[in-house]
N, C-alpha and C positions, 0 to 999 in steps of 0.2 A: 504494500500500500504506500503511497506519496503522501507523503508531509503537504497543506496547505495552512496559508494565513488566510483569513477572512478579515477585513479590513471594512466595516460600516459606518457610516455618518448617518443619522439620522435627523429631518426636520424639524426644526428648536423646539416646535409646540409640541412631539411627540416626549419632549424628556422634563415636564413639567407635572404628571401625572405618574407618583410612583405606581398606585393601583392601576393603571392603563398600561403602562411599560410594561410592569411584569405578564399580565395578561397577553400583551402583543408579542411578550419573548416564548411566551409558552406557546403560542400559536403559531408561530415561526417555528419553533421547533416542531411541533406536530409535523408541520408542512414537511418540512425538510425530511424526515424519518419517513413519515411516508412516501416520500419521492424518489430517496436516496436512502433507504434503508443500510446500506452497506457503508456509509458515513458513519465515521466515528468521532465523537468531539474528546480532545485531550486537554483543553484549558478554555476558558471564556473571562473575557476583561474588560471592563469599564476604563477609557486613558484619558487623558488628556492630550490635547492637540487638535492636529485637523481631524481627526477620526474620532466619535463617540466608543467604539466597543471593537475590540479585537477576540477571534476565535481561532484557535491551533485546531486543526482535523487533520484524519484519515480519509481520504479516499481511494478508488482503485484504479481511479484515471482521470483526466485532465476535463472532460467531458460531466463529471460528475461534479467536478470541481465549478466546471461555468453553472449547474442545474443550481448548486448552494446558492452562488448569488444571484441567479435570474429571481430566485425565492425570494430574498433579500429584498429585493428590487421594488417582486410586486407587495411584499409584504410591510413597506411605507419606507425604507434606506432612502435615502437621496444620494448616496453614493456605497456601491460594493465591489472592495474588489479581493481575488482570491489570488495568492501569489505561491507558487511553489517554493515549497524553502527545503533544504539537504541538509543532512545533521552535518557538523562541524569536522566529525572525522570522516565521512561519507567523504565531503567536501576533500577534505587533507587528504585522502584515498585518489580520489580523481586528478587532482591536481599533480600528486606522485606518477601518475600515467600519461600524462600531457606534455610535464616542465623538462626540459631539457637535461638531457644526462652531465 
């Protein structure tokens, strides 16, 4: 399975309402499990910055990864985006394969 970030910003007037938020996260999730069953979530976060909420997932392809945030999208995001990310030694692994002897 691929490592993704999910990366949301949501519409100001949706992060005014803690009882509506959570209910819109539970429903989002629904969504999502139902669509993408095979999705797995490893962390979820509230940041600061440009982006309201960041999520680390499991998916099994890159394809499943756009379905997370089309979700996102219609479920009131004003912006999603999902990025592939490599663990660090993954990472150090391939780069040992590339970099010049």
């Amino acid at each position: 399975m691929a490592t993704f970030v999910l990366m949301t910003r949501l519409a100001p007037e949706a992060l005014h309402d803690a009882r509506g938020r959570r209910a819109m996260g539970r429903d989002w999730l629904k969504k999502v499990h139902e669509k993408c069953p095979e999705v797995r979530f490893l962390a979820h976060y509230a940041i600061l910055g440009p982006y309201d909420f960041m999520d680390i997932y499991e998916a099994p392809d890159v394809e499943t990864a756009h379905k997370v945030s089309l979700i996102s999208r219609a479920e009131g995001a004003v912006t999603a985006e999902s990025w592939e990310a490599l663990a660090y030694d993954r990472f150090l692994a391939v780069l040992g394969e590339v970099a010049p002897n």
